[in-house]
N, C-alpha and C positions, 0 to 999 in steps of 0.2 A: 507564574510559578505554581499557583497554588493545582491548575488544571494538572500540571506535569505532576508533580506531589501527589493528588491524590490516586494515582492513578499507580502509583508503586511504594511498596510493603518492603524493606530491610529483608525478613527475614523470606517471606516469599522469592524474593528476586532471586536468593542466593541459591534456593533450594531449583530452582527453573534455570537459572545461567549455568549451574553446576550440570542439569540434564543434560542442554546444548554444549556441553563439555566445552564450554568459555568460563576465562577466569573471572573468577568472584572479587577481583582487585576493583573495577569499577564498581559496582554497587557499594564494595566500604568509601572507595574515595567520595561517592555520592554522595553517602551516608555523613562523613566527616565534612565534607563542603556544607551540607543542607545544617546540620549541627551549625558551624561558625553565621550561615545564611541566616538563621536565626539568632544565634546571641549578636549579630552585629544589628537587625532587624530592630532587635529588641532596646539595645541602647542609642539606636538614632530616634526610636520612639520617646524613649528617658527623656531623651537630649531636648525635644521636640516637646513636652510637658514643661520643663526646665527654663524653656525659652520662651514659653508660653507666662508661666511665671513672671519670671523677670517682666516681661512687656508692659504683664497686670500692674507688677510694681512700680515701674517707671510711670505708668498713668497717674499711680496713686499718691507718688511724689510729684507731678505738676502738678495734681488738686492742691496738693495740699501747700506747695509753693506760691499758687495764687492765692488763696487765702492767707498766708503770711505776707502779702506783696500787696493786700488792703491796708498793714500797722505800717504803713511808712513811716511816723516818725516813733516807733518803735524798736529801740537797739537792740533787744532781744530777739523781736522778727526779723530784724536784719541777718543778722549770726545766723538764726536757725534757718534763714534763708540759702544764708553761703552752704549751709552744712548737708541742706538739701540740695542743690545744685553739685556737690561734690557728689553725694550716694548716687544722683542721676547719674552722673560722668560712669565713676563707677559698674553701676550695674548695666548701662550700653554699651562701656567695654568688657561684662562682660556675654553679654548678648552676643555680640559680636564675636566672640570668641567660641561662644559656642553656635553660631552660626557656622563657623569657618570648620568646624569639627562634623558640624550636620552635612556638611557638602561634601566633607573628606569619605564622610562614613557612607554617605548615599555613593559615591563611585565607587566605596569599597563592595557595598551593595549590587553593583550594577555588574560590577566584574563578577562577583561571586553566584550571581545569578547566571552568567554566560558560561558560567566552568561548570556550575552543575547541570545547564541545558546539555551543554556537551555531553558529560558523561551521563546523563538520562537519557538521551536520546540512542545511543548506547548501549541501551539495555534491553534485551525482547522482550516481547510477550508474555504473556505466562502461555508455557506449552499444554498443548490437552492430552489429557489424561493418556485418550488414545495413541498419542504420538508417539512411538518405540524408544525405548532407552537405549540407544544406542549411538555410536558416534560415524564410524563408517556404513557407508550405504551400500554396503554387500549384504549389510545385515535390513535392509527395505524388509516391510513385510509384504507379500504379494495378496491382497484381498480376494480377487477374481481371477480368471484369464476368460475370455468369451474368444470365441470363434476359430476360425483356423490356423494353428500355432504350428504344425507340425512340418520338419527340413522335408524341403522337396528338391531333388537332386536336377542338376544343369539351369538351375536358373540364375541370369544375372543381373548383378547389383545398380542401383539407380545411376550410377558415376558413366556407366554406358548405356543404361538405357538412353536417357534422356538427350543422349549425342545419335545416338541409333535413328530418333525420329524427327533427330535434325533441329532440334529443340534448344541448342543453347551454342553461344561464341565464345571462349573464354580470351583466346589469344587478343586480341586485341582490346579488348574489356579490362585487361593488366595494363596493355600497356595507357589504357586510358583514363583507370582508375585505383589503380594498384591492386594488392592480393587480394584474393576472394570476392573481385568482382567479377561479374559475368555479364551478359547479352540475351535475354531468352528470345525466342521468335519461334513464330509459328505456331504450330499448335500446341507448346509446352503454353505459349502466353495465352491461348484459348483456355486451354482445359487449367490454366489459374483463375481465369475468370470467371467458368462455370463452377468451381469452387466457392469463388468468392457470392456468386449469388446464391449459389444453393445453401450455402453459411448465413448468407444475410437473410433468408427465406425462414431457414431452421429456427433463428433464435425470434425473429417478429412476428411468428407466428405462434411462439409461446410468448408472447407477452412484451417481448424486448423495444427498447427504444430506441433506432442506431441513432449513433451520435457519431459525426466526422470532428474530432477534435484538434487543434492548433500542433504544428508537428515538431514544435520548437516552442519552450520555454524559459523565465527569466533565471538568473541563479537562486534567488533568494526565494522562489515559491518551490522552484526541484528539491532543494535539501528540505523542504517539508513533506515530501515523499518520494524521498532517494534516499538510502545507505552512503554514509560518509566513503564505503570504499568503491561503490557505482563512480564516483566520479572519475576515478582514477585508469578502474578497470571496464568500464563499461560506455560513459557518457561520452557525446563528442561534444565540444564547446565549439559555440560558432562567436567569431570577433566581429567588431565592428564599434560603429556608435554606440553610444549609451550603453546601458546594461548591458554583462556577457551573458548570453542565452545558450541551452544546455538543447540537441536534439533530444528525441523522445527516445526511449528504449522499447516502449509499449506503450500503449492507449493508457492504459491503465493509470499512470501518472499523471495527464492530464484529466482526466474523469473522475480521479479521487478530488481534484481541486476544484472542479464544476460546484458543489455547494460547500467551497472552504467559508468558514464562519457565518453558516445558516442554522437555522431552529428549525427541527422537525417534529411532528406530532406523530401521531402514533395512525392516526385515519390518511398519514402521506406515503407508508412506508409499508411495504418493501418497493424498492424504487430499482428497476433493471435497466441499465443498459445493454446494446453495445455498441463497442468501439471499434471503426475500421480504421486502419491508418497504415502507412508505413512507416517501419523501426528501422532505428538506425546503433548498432552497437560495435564498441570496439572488439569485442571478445580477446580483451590482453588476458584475461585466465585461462584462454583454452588456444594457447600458442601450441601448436602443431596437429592440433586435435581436428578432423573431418576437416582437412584443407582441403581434398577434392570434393567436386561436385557444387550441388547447393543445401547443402542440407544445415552447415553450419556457417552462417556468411555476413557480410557486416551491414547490410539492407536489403529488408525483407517487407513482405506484406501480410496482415495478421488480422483476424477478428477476434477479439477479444470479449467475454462476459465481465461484469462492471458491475455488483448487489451492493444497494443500502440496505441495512434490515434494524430493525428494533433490535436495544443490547437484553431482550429477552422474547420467549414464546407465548404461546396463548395464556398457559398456565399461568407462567410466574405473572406474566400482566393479570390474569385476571386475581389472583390471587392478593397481590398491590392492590387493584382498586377494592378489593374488598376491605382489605385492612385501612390504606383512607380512608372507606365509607364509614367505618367503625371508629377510626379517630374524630371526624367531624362530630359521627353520633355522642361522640363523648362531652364534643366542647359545648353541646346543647343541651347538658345535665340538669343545667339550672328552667329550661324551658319547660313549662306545664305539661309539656306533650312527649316530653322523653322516651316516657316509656313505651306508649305508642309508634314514637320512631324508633328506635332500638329496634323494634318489633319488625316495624315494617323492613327495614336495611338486613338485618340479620336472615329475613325470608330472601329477600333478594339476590344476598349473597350467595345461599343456598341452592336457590335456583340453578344461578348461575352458573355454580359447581358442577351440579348432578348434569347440567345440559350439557355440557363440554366434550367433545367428543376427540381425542387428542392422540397425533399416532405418537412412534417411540419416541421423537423428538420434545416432544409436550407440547404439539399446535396442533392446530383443528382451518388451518387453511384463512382465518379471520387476519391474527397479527403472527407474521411468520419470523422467526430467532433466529437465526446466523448458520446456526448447525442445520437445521433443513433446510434453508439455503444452501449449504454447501453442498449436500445430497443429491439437491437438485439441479447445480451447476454442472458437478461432476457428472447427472445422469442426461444432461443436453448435450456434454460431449459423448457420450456413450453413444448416444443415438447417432448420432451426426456419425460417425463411423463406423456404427455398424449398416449403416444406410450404404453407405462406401463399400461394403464388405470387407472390411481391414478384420484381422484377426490382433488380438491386443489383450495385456494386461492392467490392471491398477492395483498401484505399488503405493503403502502408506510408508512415507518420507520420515526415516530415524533423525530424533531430535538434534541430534548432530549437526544435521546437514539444514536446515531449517537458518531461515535468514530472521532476524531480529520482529521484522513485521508478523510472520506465520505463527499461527496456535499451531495450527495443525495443514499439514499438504499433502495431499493428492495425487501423483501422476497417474498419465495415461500412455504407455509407453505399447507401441505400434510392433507386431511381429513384421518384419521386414524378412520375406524370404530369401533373395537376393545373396542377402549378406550372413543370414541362418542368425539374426538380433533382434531384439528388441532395442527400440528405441524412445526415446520422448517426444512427446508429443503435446500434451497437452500439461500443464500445471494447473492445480485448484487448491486455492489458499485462502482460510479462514483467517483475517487479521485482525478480529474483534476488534475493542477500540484504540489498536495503536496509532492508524491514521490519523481515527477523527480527534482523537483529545493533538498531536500536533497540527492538526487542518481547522480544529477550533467548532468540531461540525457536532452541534448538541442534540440531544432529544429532548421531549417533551413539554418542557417548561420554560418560559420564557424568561431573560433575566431579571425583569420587573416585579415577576413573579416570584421568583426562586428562593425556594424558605430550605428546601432539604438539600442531599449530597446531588451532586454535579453529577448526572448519566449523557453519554454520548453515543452516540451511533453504531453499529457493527458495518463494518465493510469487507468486501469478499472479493475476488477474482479468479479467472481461470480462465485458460484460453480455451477458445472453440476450436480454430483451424489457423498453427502458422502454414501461409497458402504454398510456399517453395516445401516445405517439408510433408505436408502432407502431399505435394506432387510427387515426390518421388518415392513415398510408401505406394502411391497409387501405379506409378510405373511398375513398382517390384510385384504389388501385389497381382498385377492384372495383368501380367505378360504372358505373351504365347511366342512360340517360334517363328509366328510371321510380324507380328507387331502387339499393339496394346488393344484390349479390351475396353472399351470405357463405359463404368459400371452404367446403368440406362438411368439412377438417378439423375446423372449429368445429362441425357439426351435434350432434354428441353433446354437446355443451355449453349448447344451446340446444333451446325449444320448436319443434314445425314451423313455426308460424306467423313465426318469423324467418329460416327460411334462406332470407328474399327481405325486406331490411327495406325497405318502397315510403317514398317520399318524404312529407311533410306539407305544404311547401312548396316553391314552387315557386323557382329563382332571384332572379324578376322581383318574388315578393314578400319578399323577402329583403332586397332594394336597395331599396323601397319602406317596409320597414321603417326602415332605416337610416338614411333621409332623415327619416323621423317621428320619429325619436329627435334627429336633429341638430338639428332645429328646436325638441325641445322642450329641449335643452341651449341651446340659443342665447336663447331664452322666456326660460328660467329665469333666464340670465345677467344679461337687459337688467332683468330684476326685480330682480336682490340687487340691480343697482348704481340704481336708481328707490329 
């Protein structure tokens, strides 16, 4: 309780839940649970003194029973015998009584502790600064656009490209999997796969660590990093024996639990992965929403970025250890050499200072904060596409629209000429430590150790490339009238014979198709009901 507790403020929460234009009813209810949490806390502790008590007592009356139980032929010790023997009765019953009230009051404890995880859990972040006041995302603020943004007339949408080069089955892919599944073949699954290695290329050769992580997990570790409404709107639960297991939605969820309840230091951290996997979602929020094609579909394949980072930057660390160095120098006052140390720590610290060479963020590249991590997530997927030649914007995400875990997000949303849109593409989310304080994942001090307040880890995310979505920017973006371009970053990924993949067909039979298919849906229809 105490990790969840310190990690949120009354008056803070409301002024942040009020941003994200969520009611402020949870954080009071919090607030009045955590209130009784403690007066009930408080008098099982009473109780627990109380009972302590009595115990001492009851000792002190068989002492003192035996020594009356030497005057045997004593009538006086007899009587004060009985009368002690009564107080014992007595005070075991009522020990016992307040046994029975300590056990009442710990499940009242145990429940109240579960209704305030609930509505703590509940509660976001505190948002940054940067993050727009606002509640609808018309009002995004657009930071950048890079590259070629501008409508180019006759060109078309990925929903035919990628039928064009022959590139995908749907019909039989329903009837085999239901909606929004499909079939790719051919060189759509080629040119995912040069994808997927030119992504895995990009991020481990800045530093990254892939990780292939488990694609399914239990229930009881997901809601430590799922949204109480993921389950509902997003997860898919797989049955069976034993525990019900939840698929993944993104890497991301299992790679935040890769170090659930470890200690990190500060010479371990920033810690990068990423994560290849395929996701699996139900997308019940976006019923009728990009039914065609693949751009929006229930399993996909994604590499994802994954940051641990220290919950501060160079500065504010070095500035901490200056200030411990100067609390030790204190507790040494009494030491003949004081002064001389004082001396020597306060030059150090100095040193220290002046040498620090720190960009906006307050880091100097030694021990790297959360927010230049984020910079820098966001600026791997920059590259990654502009390597692509995709033209695109980033759009900083109104507090509104921001899910419980995010201070602050990112997108990276792709000009798709095709369709004369922008779309999404990439998300990057600084979650400082709302994972780690429920993943239990600490910083620096160990708990044998730990004399001051409880710091935990900064954790980050962002996607690199979802590989179906970024395929079909890559059709829009790279079409010509006889087939697809494929940008020459991918040539080392492919044979010669596709860095030019020509069309199969043509638009005109494409729509021609589609009307054969409608008629023979409509055939079929007039037959069940004959």
């Amino acid at each position: 309780m105490k990790i969840l507790l310190d990690g949120h403020d009354t008056f803070r929460d409301i002024s942040h839940e009020t941003k994200r234009r969520k009611s402020t009813d949870l954080v009071l209810q919090a607030k009045e649970i955590d209130e009784l949490w403690r007066k009930k806390c408080f008098q099982v502790e009473q109780k627990r003194k109380d009972k302590h008590k009595i115990d001492k007592d009851v000792a002190d009356k068989f002492k003192e029973q035996k020594k009356l139980g030497a005057k045997k032929d004593d009538e006086g010790a007899k009587d004060a015998q009985t009368k002690i023997e009564t107080e014992i009765e007595e005070l075991k019953q009522k020990g016992r009584d307040l046994n029975a009230e300590i056990e009442n009051g710990q499940l009242e404890i145990v429940q109240l502790e579960k209704d305030l995880c609930t509505k703590i859990n509940q509660i976001g972040v505190p948002c940054a600064q940067e993050s727009p006041d606002f509640e609808d995302e018309k009002d995004n603020i657009i930071v950048r656009i890079v590259g070629p943004v501008q409508k180019q007339e006759g060109k078309l949408s990925h929903i035919d490209l990628i039928r064009m080069i022959g590139g995908v089955e749907y019909n039989h892919a329903i009837k085999v999997a239901g909606g929004r599944a499909y079939y790719l073949k051919g060189d759509s699954v080629l040119l995912l796969m040069a994808l997927e290695q030119l992504a895995t290329r990009h991020l481990v050769e800045r530093g990254f660590t892939p990780i292939l992580p488990p694609f399914f997990m239990n229930k009881e570790i997901m809601a430590e990093c799922a949204q109480l409404e993921e389950f509902d709107e997003t997860l898919y639960k797989v049955t069976g024996e034993g525990e019900d297991k939840y698929l993944i939605a993104t890497s991301e969820q299992p790679l935040t639990c890769l170090h659930r309840g470890d200690w990190m230091e500060p010479q371990d951290l920033p810690i990068r992965y990423m994560g290849k996997s395929t996701c699996f979602r139900k997308e019940a929020g976006s019923h009728g929403k990009d039914t065609l094609g693949i751009f929006r579909i229930h399993q996909f394949d994604k590499i994802e970025q994954m940051c641990i980072t220290a919950p501060e930057g160079e500065a504010d660390y070095q500035k901490r250890v200056r200030i411990e160095k100067k609390e030790k120098v204190k507790e040494k006052k009494k030491d003949k050499v004081k002064d001389k140390d004082n001396e020597d720590q306060k030059g150090i610290g100095e040193e220290q200072k002046d040498n620090i060479n720190l960009d906006e963020d307050g880091n100097d590249g030694h021990l790297i904060g959360s927010w230049a991590m984020f910079h820098e997530m966001i600026k791997n997927s920059e590259d990654f596409y502009q390597k692509l030649g995709f033209g695109y914007r980033i759009v900083n995400i109104v507090a509104g629209a921001l899910n419980n875990a995010a201070a602050m997000k990112y997108d990276l949303e792709a000009y798709f000429p095709g369709s004369d849109a922008f779309r999404e593409l990439v998300s990057c989310s600084n979650c400082l430590d709302y994972q780690s304080r429920r993943l239990g994942i600490r910083y620096g001090v160990s708990a044998s150790k730990e004399k001051k307040e409880r710091k935990y880890v900064h954790m980050l995310n962002a996607t690199l490339s979802a590989l179906q979505r970024t395929l079909c920017c890559l059709l829009e973006t790279h079409q010509t009238p006889e087939g697809i371009a494929v940008p020459e970053v991918l040539w080392p990924y492919l044979d010669d014979k596709r860095h030019f993949i020509k069309f199969k067909l043509t638009k005109k039979q494409i729509d021609e198709q589609d009307k054969s298919d409608s008629k023979q849906k409509e055939k079929g229809k007039k037959e069940d009901k004959e």
